[in-house]
KOLFI-789581 format. One record per residue: x negated, y negated, z negated of N, C-alpha, C, O, CB in turn. Coordinates in steps of 0.05 Angstrom, whole numbers, plus 5000, padded with zeros to 4 digits. Glycine has a CB too. Example, Ala and Ser with C-alpha at 12.3 -4.5 7.8 and 13.67 -1.06 7.14 Angstrom:
% residues 2
473651144844475450904844473650664844471550664831477450894819474350454858472750214857474249994843473249774839471850124886
END
This chain:
% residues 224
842940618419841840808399843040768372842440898352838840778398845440488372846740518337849640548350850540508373846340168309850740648324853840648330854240458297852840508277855641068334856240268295857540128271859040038270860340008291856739988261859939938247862339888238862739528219860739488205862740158218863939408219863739058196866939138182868839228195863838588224866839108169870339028155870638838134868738768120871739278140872738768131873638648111875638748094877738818106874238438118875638768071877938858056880038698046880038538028877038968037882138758062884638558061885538568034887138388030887138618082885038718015886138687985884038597972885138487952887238947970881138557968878838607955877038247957876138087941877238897973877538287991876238048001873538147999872137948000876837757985872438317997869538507999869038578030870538668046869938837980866838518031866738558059864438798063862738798047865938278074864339018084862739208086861739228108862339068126863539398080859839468113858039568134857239838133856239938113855839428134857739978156856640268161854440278189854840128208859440478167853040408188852240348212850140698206849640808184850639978217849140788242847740958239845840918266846040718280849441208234843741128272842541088288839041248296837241258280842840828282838941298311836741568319833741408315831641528319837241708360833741098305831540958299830741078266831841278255832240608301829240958259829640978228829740708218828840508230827341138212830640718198831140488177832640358190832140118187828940318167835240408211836640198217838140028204838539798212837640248229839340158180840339898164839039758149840139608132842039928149836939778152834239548142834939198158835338968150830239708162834839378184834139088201837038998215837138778226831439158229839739188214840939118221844239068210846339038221840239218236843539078186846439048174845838848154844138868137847939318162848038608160848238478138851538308128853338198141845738278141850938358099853338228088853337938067851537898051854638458073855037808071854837678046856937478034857737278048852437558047857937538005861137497990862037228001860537028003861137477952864937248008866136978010864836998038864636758043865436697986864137078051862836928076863937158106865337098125858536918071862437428098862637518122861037888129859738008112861337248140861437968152859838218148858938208189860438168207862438588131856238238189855138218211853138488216851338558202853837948211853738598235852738818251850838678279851838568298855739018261847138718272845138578300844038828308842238938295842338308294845138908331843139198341843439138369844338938379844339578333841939438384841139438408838939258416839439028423843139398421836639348414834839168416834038948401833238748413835139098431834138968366835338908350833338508353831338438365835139168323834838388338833538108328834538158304836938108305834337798342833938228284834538178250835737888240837437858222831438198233834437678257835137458250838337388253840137268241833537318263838137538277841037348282843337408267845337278270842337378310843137598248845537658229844937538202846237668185846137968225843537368192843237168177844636908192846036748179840437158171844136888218844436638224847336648235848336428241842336528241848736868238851336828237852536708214854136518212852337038241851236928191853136968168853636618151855536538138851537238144850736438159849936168162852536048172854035948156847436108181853036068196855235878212857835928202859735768202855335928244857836238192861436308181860636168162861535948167863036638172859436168140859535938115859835738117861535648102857835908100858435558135858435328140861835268151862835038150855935278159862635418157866435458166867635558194870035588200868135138164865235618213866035698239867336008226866436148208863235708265869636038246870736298250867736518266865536438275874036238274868936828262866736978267866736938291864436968299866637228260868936858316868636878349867336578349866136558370871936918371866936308329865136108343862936168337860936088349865535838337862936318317858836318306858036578324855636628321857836428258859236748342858136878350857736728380855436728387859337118344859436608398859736398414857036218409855936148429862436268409856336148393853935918385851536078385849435938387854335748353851136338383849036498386848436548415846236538427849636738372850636608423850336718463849936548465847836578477852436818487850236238463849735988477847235918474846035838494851435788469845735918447843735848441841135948441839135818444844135798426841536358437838736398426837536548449839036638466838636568395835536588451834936748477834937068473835037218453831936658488834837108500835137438509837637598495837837838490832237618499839237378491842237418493843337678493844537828478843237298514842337688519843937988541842838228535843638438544843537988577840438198517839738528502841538508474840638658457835638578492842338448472844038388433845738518440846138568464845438038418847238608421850338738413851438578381850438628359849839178407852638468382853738278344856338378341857938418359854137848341856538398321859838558315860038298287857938218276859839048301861738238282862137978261864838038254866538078271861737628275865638028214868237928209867737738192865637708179870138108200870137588191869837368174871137358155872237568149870237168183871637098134873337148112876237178110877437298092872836988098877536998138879837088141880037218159881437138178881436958140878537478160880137758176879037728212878837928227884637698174878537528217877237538245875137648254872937658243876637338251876037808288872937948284872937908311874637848328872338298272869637968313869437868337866638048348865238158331869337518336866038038374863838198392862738118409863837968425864338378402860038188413858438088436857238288444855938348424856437878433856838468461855838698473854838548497856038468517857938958478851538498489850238408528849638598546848938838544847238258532850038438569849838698593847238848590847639088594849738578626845138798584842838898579843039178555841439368555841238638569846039128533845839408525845039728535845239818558847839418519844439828518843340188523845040298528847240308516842240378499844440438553846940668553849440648556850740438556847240778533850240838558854240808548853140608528851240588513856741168530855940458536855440168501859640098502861240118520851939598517859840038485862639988485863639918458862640068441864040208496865339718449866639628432870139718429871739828444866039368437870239578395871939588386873539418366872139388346871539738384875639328363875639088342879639098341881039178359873538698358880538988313882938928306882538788284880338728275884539138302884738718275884438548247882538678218882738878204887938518237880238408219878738518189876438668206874238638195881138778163876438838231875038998231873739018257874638878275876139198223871839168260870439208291868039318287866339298269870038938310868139488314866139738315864339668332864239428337867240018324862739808342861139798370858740018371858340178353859639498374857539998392854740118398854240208424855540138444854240348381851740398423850540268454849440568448849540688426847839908460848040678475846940878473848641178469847341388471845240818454851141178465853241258459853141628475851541718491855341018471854841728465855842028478858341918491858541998515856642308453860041778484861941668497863441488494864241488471863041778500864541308507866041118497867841108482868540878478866741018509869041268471871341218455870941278418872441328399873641428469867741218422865641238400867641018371869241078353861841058415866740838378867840558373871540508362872940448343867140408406871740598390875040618366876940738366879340698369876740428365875340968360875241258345874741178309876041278291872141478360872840988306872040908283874340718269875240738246869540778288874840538289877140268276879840548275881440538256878039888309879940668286882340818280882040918252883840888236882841048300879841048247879741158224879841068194880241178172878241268227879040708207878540548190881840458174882740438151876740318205882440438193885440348194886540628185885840678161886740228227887340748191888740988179888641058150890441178137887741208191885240928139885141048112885940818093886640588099882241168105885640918069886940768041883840718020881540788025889841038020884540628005883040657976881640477984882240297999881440927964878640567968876640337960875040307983874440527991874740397935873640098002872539948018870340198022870040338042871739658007869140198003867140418010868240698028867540768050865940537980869940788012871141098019872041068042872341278056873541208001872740838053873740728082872040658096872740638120875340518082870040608092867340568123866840778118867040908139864240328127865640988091864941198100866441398116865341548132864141288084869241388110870941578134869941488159868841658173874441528135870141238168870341138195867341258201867541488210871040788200864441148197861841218196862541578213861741698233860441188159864341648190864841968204866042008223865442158241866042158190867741888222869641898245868341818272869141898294871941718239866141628269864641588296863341828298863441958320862541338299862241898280859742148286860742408295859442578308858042238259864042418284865042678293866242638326867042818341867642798271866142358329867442288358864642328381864642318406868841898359862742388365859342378390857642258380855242278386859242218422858742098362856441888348854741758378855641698400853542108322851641748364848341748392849641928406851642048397844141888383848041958440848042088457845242228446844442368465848441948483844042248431843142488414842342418385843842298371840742608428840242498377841242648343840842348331839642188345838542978323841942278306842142078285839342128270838142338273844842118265838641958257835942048234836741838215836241878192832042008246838141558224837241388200841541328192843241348210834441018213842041268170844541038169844440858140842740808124847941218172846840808142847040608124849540508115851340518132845740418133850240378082852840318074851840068059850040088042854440568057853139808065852439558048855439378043857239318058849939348067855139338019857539148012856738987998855038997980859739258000858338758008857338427990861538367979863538397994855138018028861438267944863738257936862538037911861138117893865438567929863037827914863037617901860637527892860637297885864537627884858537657889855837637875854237447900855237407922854237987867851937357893850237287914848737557930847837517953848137087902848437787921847938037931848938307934850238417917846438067924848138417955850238667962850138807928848238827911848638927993852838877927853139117902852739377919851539547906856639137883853039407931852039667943849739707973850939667995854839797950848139747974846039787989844540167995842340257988844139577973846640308009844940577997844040558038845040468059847540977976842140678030840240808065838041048059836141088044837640498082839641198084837341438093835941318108837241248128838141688108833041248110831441138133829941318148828041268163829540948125831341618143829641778161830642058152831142118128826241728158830842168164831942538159831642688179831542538199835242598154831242948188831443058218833143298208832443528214828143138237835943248189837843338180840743108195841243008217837143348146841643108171844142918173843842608154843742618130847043108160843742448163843442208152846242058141845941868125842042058171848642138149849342038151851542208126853642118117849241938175850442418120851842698101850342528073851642448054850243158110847242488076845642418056846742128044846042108020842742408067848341878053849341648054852041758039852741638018849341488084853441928047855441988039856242118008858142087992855942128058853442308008852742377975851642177958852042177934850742587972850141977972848841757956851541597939851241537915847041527981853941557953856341367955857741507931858841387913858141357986857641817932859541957926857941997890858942147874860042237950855541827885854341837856853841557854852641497834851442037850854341397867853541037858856440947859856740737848851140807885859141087872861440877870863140927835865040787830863940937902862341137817862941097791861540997782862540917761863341257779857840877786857340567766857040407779855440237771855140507746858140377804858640067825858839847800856939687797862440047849861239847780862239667766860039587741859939377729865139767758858039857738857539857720854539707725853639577705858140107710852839717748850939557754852339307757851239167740849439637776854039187767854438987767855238777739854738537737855839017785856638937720856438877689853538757678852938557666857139167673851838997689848838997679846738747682844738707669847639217693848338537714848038357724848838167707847438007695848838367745851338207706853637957692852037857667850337677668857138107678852737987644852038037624851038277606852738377591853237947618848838367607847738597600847738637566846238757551844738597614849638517561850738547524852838697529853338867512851838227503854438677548857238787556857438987569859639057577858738637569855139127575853639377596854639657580855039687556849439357596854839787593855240097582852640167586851140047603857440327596851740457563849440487567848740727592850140907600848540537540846140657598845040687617845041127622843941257640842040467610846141207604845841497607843241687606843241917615846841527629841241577596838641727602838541737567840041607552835641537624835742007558835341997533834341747522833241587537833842197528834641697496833341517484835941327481836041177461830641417499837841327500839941077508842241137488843541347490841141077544843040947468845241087461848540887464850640997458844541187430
END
């Protein structure tokens, strides 16, 4: 019932996440990133946890194929999980258990990797890394192509309601976090307009963080 995406940005070192899905609030419980470390995708029957406790073991210095390896080994009910993991240097890696939904099928190359379960068809997945790869520019503008590029490939084997876009780039917290947790429209159109009005003050919330003496002003009356 999700289709997603993990990357890493080979110029940026920013790592991202797209993900969509006919639940709601899926990128609540299932996408996580975080700087210097890594970008982890936990669905299909989701455990929330376990994409903390990856992103744990890539810090600690395992590559994304041992910390995902140390999960199948260790945690239970394994074989309902799907983990998509990249790491800081560019490794990616997948676990799709047999217990996945549906058509389920993966995808992965350098920096990057797709997956999902519940699917219209297999070539869901890397349909996405293609698109991912094909495009240029900023990290964002590039999962959101791919995000599309799954959805125009079948996306769910039926309708989407929830998605999601998260990026972690040097801070201890994502600079970008936008989610539709529910629509019985397009969710994934609504993520795309969200992106398309937060990636001209990306820099500028994060200033606001830094040092808020050095901030541009905030644009509302009263602000000058």
């Amino acid at each position: 019932m999700t289709f997603s995406l993990v990357a890493r940005c080979q110029t940026t070192g920013m790592f991202g996440i797209v993900i969509s899905s006919s639940s709601p609030a899926v990128a609540a419980r299932c996408s996580h990133v975080r700087a210097r470390t890594g970008a982890v995708a936990s669905q299909n029957v989701t455990d929330p946890a376990l994409g903390p406790m990856a992103l744990d073991l890539m810090q600690e210095g395992l590559s994304a194929g041992a910390a995902i390896e140390s999960l199948v080994e260790k945690q239970p009910f394994i074989e309902y999980r799907q983990l998509l993991a990249v790491d800081r240097d560019g490794n990616a890696a997948i676990h799709s258990g047999p217990e996945s939904l549906g058509i389920w099928t993966d995808a992965r190359a350098e920096n990057v990797a797709a997956g999902g379960n519940l699917l219209a068809n297999e070539g869901v997945p890397q349909g996405m890394v293609d698109a991912y790869l094909a495009s240029t520019g900023h990290l964002g503008d590039r999962l959101m192509i791919a995000l599309r590029a799954g959805f125009d490939a079948g996306g769910e084997a039926g309708p989407v309601h929830s998605a999601g876009l998260k990026m972690a780039d040097r801070l201890s917290w994502p600079v970008v976090d936008l989610r539709c947790d529910w629509t019985e429209t397009c969710p994934i159109e609504a993520v795309e307009k969200a992106w398309e009005v937060y990636k001209p003050q990306l820099e500028a919330y994060v200033q606001r963080a830094l040092d808020p003496r050095a901030a541009p002003s905030y644009g509302v009356p009263g602000n000058e």
